[in-house]
C-alpha positions as CSV (number, residue, x, y, z in Angstrom):
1,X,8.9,83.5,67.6
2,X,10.9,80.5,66.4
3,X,12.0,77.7,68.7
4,X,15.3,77.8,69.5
5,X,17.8,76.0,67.7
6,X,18.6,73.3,70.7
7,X,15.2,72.7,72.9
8,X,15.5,70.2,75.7
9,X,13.7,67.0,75.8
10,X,10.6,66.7,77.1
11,X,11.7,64.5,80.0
12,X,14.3,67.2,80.7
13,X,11.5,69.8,81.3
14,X,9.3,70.0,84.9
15,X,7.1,71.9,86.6
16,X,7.4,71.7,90.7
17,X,4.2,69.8,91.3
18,X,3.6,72.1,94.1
19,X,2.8,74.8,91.7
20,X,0.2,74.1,89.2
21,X,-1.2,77.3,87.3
22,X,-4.4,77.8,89.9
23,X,-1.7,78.4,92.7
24,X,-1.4,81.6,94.6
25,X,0.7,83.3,95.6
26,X,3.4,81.9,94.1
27,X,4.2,79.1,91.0
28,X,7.1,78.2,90.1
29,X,8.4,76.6,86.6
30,X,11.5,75.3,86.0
31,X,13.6,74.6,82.4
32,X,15.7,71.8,84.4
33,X,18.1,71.6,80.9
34,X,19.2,75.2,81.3
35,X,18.7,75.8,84.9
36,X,16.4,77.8,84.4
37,X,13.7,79.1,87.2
38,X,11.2,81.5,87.5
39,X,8.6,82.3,90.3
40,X,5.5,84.0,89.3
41,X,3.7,85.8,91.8
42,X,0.2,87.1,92.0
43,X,-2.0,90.1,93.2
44,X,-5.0,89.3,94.9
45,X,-7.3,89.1,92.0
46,X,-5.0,86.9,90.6
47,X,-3.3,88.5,88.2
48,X,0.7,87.9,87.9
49,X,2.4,91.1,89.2
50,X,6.0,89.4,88.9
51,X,8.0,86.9,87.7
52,X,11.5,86.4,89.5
53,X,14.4,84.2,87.0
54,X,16.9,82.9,88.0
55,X,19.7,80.3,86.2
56,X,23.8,79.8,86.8
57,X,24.1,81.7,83.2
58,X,27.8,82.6,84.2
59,X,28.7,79.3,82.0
60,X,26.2,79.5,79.9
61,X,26.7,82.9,77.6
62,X,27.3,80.4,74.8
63,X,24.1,79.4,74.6
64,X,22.4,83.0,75.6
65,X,24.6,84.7,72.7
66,X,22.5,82.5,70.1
67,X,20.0,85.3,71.1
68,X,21.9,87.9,69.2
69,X,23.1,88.7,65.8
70,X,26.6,87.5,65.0
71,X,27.7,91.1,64.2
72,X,26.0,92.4,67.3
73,X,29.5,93.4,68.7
74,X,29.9,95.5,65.6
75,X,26.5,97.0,65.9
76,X,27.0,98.1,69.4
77,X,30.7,99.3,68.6
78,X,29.2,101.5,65.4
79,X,26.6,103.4,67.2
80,X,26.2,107.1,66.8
81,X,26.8,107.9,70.4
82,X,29.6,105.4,72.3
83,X,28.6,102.5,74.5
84,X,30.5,102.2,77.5
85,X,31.5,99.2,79.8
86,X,29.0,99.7,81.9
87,X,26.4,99.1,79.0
88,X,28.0,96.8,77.6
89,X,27.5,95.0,81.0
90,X,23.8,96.0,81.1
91,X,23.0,94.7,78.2
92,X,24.9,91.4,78.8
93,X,22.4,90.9,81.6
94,X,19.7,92.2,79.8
95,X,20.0,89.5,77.2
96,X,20.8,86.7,80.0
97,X,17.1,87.5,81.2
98,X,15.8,87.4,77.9
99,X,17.1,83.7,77.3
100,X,15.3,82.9,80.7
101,X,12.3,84.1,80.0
102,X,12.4,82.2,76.6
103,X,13.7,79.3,78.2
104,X,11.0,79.7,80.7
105,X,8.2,80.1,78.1
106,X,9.2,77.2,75.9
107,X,8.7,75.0,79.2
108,X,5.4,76.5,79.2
109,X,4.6,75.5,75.9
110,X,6.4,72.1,75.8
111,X,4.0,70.7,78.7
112,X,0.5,72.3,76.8
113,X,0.4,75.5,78.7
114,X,0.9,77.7,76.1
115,X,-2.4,79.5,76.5
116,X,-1.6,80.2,80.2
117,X,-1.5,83.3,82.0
118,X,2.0,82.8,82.7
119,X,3.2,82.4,78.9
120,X,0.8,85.2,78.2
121,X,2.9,87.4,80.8
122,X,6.3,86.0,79.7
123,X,5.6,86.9,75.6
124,X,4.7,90.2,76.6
125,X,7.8,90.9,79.0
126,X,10.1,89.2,75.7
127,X,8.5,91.5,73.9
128,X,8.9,94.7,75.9
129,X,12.1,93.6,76.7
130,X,13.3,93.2,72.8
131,X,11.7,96.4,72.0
132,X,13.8,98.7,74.5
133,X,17.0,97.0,73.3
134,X,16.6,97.4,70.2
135,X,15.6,101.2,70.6
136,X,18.4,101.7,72.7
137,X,21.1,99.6,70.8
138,X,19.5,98.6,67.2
139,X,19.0,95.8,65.3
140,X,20.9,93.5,67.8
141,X,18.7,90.3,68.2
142,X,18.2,87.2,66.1
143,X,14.8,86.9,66.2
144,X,14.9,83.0,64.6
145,X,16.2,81.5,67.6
146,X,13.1,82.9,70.3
């Protein structure tokens, strides 16, 4: 996936030191430009069963909307079957978590943890996550700025 069009500086970027990738039961990474947080936490053999996000988005859809097409109003609004307010909604907050998660994992990568088991886990909920979207909704992310 492409970086996105505005990354924070390094300096910007932290990782509790509390939680370094050996830690169980819990780590937690932080994109301190965005707000961003998410808590990972493990099963016994050490496996990540769950990762929590978390980020005051509310003023942020600005920068969680460069996620989507431009005409991805138009795309919901031309469907086949009509998507109500409710979805609308849904997929709102389903796109807020995907900026998290992305925000999350270019943290990951930006301080050389790339080949982590928590990036590992974050690309694979991105890509589940895009995936049922799009099946859902179509064509409705801008895959350049992940």
């Amino acid at each position: 996936m492409a970086a996105p069009e505005a990354l924070p500086a390094e300096s910007e970027i932290s990782v509790a030191p509390e939680t370094e990738i050996s830690s169980f039961p819990e780590k937690i990474v932080e994109n301190t430009d965005y707000g961003v947080k998410g808590i990972f936490r493990y099963m016994a053999n050490g496996d990540i069963s769950d990762v929590s996000v978390s980020s005051p988005l509310e003023s942020q859809w600005k920068q969680v909307s460069k996620l989507l097409n431009k005409n991805w109003e138009d795309i919901l609004e031309h469907r086949s079957t009509p998507v109500h307010p409710e979805q609308i909604e849904s997929f709102k907050n389903g796109t807020k978590t995907l900026f998290q998660y992305n925000q999350l994992l270019k943290t990951l990568e930006s301080i050389g943890k790339s080949d982590s088991l928590e990036a590992d886990f974050l690309r694979v909920k991105i890509y589940k996550l895009v995936e049922k979207t799009e099946e859902i909704y179509g064509d409705v992310f801008n895959k350049k700025n992940f």
